[in-house]
LUMLUMDREN-923569 format. One record per residue: residue in one letter; x, y, z of N, C-alpha, C, O in turn. Coordinates in steps of 0.001 Angstrom, whole numbers, plus 500000, padded with zeros to 6 digits. Atoms other than C-alpha are relative to their C-alpha. Layout:
# LUMLUMDREN-923569
AXYZXYZXYZXYZ
...
END
This chain:
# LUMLUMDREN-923569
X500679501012499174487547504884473488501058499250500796501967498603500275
X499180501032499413489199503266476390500195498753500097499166498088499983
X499996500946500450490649500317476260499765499096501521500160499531502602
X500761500306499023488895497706478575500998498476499949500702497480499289
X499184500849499624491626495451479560499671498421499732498567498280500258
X500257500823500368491423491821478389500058499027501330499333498040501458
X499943500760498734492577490550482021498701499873500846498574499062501764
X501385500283499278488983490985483205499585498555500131499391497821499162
X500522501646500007487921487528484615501538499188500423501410498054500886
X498460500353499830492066486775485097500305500002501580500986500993501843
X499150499822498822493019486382488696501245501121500864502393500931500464
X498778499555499905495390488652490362501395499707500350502343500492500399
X498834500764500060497927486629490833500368499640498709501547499524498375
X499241500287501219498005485777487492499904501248498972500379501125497843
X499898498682500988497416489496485869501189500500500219501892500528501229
X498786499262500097499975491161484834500103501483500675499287502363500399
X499824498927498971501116493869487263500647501307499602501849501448499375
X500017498587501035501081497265485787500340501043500551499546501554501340
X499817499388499263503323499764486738500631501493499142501375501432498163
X499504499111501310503944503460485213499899501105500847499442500930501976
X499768498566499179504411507057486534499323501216499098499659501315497918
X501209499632500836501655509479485315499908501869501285500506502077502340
X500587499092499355500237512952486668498578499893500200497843499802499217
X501289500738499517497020512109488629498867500936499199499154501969498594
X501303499059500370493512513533487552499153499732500952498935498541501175
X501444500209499329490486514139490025499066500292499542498974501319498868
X501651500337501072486920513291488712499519500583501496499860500012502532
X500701499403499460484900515683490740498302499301500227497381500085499998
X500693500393499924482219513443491393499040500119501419499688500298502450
X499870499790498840479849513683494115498400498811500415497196499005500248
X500664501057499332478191510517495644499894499448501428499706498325501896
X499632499873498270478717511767499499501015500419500533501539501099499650
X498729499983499459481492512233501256500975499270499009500599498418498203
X499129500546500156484551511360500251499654498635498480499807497418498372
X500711501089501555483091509786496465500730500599499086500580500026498007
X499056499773501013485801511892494450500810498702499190501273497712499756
X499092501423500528487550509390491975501701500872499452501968501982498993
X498536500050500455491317509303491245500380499357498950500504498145499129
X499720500683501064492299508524487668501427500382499940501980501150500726
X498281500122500120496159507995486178499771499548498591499023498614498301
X499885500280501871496757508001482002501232499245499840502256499896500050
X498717500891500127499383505402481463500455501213498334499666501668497506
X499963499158501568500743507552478273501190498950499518502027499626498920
X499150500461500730503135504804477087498682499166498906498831499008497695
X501228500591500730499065502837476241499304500753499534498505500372498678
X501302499267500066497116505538476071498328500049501090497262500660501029
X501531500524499324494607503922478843499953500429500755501081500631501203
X500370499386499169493095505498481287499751499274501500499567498059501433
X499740501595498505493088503577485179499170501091500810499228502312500661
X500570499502498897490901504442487985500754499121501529500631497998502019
X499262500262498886492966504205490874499478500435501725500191500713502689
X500560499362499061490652505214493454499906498991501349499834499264502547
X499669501448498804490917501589495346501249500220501182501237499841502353
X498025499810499352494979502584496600499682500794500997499305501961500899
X499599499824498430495250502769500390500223501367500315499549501937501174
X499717498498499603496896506347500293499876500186498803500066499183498115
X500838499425500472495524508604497775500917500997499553501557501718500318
X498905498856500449497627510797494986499795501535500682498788502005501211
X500071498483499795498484514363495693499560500320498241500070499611497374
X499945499434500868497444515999492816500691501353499482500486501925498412
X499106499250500855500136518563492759501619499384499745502538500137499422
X498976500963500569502942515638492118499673498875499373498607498274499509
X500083501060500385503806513022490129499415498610500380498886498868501461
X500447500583499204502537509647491048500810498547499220500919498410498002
X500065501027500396503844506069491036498877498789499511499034498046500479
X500955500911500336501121503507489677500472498731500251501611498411499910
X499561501578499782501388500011490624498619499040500377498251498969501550
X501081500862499998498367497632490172499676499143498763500547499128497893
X500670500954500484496286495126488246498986499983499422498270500501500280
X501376499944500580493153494930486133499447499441500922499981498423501363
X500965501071499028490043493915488782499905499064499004499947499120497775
X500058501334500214489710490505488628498325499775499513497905498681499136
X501405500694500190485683490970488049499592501458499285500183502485499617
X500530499032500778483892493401485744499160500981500875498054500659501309
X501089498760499125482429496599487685499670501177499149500164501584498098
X500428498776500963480515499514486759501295500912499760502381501052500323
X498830498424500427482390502501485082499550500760500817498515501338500484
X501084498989499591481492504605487813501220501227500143501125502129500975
X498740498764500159484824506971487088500379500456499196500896501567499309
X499717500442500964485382506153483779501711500063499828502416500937499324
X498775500671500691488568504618483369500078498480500593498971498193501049
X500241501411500237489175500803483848501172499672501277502372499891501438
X499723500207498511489602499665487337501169499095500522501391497906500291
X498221501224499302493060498211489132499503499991501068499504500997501778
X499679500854498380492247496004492247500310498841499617499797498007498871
X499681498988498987494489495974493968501102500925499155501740500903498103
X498797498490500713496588499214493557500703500563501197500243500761502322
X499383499009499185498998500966495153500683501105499275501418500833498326
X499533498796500321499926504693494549500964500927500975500580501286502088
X499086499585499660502954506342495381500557501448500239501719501312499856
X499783499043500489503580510207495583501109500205499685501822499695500549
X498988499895500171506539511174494021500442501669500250499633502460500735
X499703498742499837508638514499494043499887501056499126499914502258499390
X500102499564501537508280515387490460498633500698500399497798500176501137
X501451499145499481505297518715490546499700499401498279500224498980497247
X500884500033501372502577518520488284498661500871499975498196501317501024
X500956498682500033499709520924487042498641499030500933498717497814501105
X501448499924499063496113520616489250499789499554498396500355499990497394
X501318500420500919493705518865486844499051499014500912499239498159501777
X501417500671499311489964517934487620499105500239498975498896501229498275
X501329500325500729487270516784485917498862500379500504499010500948501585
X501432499517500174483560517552485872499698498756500039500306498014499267
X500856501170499758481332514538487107499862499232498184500098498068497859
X500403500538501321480394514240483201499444498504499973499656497538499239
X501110501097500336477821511905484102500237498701500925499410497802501078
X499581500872499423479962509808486289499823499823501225500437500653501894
X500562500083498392478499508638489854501043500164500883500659500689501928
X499487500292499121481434508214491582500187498660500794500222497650500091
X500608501039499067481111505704494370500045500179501831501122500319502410
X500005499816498898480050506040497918500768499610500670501328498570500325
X498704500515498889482549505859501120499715498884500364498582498592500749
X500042501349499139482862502854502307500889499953500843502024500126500397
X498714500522498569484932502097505736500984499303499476500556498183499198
X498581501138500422488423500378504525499187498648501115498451498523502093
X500477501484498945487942496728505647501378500075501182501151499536502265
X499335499635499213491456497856507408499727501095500730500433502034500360
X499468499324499342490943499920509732499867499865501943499168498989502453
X499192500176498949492235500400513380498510500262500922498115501428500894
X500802499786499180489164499962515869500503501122501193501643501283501629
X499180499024498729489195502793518714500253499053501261499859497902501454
X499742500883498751490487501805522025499191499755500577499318498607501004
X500873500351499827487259502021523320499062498731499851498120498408500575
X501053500472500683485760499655521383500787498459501008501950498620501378
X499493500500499789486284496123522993500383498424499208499653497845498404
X499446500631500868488561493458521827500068498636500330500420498643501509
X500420501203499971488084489792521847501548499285500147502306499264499177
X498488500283499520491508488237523735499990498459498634499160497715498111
X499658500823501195493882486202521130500209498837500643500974498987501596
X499995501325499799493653482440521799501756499528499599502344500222498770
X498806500411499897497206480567522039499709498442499800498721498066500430
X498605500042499508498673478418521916500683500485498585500304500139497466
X499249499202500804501541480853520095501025499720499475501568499451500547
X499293500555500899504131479816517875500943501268498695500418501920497792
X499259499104500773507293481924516202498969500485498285498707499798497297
X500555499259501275505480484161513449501047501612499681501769502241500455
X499849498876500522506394487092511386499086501007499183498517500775498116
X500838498995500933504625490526510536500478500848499673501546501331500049
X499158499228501175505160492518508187498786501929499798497695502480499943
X500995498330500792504035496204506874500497500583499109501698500751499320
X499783499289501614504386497933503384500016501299499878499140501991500396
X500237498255500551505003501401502121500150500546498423500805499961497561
X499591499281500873505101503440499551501321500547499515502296500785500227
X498165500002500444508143504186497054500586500763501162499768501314501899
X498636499195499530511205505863498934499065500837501679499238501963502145
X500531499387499036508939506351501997500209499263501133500487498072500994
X500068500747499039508988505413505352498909500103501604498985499619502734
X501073499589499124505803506895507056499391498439499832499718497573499021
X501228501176500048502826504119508050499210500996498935499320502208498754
X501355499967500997499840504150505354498932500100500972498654499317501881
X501211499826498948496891505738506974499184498339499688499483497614498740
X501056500580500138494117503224507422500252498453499016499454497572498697
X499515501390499996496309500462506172501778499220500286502020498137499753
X498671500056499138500049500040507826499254500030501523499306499108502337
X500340500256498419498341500949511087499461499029500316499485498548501449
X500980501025499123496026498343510952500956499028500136500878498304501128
X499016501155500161498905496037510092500684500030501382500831498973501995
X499049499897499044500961497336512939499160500016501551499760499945502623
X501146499828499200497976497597515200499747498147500410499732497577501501
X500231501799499953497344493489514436501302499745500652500969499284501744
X499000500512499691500902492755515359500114500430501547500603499664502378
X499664499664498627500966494540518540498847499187500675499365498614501633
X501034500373499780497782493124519385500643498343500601500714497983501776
X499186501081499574499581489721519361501214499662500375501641498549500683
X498554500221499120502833490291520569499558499901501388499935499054502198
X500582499760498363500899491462523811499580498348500816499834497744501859
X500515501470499228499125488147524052501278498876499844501483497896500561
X499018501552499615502000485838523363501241500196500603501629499053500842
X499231499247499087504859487576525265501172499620499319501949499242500196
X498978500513500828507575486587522679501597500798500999501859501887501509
X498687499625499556511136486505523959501137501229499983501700501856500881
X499435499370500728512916488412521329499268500666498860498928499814498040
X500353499212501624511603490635518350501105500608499107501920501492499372
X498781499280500808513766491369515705499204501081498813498354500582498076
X500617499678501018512592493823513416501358500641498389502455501197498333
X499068500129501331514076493900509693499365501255498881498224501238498419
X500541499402500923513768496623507417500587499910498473501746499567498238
X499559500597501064513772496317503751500043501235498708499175502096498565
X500321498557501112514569498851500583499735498871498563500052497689498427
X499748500941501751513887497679496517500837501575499552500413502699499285
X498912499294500123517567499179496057500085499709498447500602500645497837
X500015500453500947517232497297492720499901501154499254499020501830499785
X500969499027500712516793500219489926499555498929498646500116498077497957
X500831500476500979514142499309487702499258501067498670499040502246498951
X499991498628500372513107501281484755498432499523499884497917498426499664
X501576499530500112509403502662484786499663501367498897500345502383498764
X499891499038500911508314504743482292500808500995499478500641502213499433
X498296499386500266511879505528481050500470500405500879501415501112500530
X499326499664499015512922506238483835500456498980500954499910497880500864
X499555500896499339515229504581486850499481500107500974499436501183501570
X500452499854497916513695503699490360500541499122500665500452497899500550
X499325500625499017515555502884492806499904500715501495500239501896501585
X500563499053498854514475503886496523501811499521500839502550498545500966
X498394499899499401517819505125498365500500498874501245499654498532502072
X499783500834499327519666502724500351499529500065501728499210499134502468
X500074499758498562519211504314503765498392499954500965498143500090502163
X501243499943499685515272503993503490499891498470500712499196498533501726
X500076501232498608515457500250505393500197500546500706499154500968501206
X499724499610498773517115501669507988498484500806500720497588500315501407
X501718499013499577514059504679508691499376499184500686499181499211501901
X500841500715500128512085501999508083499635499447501350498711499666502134
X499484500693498282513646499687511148499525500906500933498406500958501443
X499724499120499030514158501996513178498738500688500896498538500758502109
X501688499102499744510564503986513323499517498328500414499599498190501634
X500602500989499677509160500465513588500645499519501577499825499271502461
X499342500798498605511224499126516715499667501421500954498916501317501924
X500702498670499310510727503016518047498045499830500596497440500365501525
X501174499781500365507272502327517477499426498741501271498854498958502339
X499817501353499066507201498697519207500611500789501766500095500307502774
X499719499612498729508797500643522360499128501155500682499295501574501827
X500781499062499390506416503066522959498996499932500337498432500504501269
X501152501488499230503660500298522839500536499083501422500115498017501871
X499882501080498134505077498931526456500818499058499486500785498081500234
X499715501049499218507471496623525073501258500049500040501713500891499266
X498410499981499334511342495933526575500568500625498921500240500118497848
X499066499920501064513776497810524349501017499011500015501951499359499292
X498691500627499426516309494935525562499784499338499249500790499007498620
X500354501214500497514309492364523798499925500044498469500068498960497903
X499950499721501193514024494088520099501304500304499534502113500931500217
X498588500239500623517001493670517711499476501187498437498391501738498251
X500358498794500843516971496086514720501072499503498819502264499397499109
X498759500185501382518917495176511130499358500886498777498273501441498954
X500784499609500785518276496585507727500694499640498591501909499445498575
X499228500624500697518797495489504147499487500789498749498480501497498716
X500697499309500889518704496649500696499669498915498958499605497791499454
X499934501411500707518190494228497477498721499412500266498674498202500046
X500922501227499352514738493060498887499663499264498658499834499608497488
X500387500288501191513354490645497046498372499407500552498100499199501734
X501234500118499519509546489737496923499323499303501118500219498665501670
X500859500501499317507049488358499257498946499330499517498705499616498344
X501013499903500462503981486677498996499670500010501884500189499610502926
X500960499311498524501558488073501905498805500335499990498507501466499608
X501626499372500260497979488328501960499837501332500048499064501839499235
X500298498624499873498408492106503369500301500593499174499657501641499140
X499758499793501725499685492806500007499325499938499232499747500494498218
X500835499926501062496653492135498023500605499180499074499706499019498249
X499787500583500955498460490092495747501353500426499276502130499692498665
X499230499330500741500672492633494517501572499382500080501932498903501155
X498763500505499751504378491525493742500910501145500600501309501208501763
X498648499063499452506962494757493568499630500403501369500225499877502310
X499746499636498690505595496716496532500326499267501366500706499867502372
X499667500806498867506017493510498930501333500485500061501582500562501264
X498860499682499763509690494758498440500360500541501129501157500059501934
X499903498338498936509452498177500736499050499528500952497823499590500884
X500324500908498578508858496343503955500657500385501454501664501036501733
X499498500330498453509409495983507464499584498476500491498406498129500405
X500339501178499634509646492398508829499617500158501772500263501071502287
X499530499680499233508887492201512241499965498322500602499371497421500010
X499759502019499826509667488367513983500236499734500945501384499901501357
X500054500278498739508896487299516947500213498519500332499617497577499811
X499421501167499635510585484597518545499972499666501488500699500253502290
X500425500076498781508940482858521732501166499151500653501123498859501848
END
């Protein structure tokens, strides 16, 4: 019998942030499109996690980082294992065997639209009100990676361009960030390689220039050592605020 986390009803800010490296399982469920669930066996507890909430979505022929929270509110079992929002999942390089489950009774849960995601260009957009004032945005990735997160990095990077446009900022600096720190996770050391800020930078200010704006005016640094954030686009979560890009616009 799984064990049904005592943090239920606990805040995520104040749950304890649960992080372990596992070989994924898919629950073959079928409640529409895209209603498969993603589970992860912590094997140091024995407990079983439905990780099906996390932005990008395990491979199931590698390892996977885990990094989340008991939900803060009691929901159905509709996966059966015991739900982390918010979560983020990581693929790693480590292979692992294909396993999938059989519905065994379990609904799934229907697609729902991310509340992030990137309206088409088509669609029209409601101009950003000013008056504008030095801010910084930011975007998150996954361990030792430095791609955007479908359907949630873009939207992040999508919002920021959105308002650089309207407030015409002077200078942008963009900062990239590694967690060079090694930490151990299920006996093991993680430490994402030093040179992943840089990527990081780099693709981002690339990225910023191909949206229309001056390369003269963006500055580019990168660092390792990060140390946390707090950021709403984070969900709450502490470590992954680490593996960042700042970007900081200065009018």
């Amino acid at each position: 019998m799984l064990l049904i986390a005592a943090a239920m009803g606990v805040s995520a800010a104040q749950a304890e942030e649960l992080r372990f490296v596992t070989c994924p399982i898919y629950r073959d469920t079928d409640a529409g499109k895209k209603s498969g669930c993603w589970l992860a066996d912590a094997h140091e507890t024995g407990n079983r996690y439905d990780v099906s909430k996390a932005p990008s979505k395990p491979d199931w022929n590698h390892a996977v980082l885990v990094e989340g929270v008991v939900a803060s509110r009691t929901t159905e079992d509709a996966c059966g294992g015991v739900v982390l929002d918010p979560v983020r999942t990581s693929i790693l390089p480590a292979d692992c065997p294909r396993h999938m489950l059989e519905a065994e009774g379990f609904p799934g849960r229907k697609f729902v639209l991310p509340r992030r995601n990137v309206s088409p260009l088509s669609a029209a957009r409601a101009p950003i009100p000013g008056p504008f004032a030095a801010r910084t945005f930011r975007v998150f990735y996954d361990f030792d990676q430095s791609f955007l997160v479908y359907q949630y990095d873009d939207y992040l990077f999508d919002a920021a361009v959105a308002w650089l446009r309207a407030a015409k900022p002077r200078a942008i600096k963009v900062v990239g960030w590694a967690a060079t720190d090694s930490v151990a996770i299920s006996g093991m050391d993680f430490a994402e390689h030093a040179d992943i800020a840089k990527e990081r930078a780099e693709k981002i200010a690339e990225s910023l220039a191909r949206m229309g704006f001056d390369k003269s005016i963006i500055s580019v640094e990168w660092h390792g050592g990060a140390k946390p954030v707090i950021d709403p686009d984070i969900d709450g979560l502490v470590e992954p605020s680490r593996r960042r890009v700042d970007i900081v616009a200065t009018l």
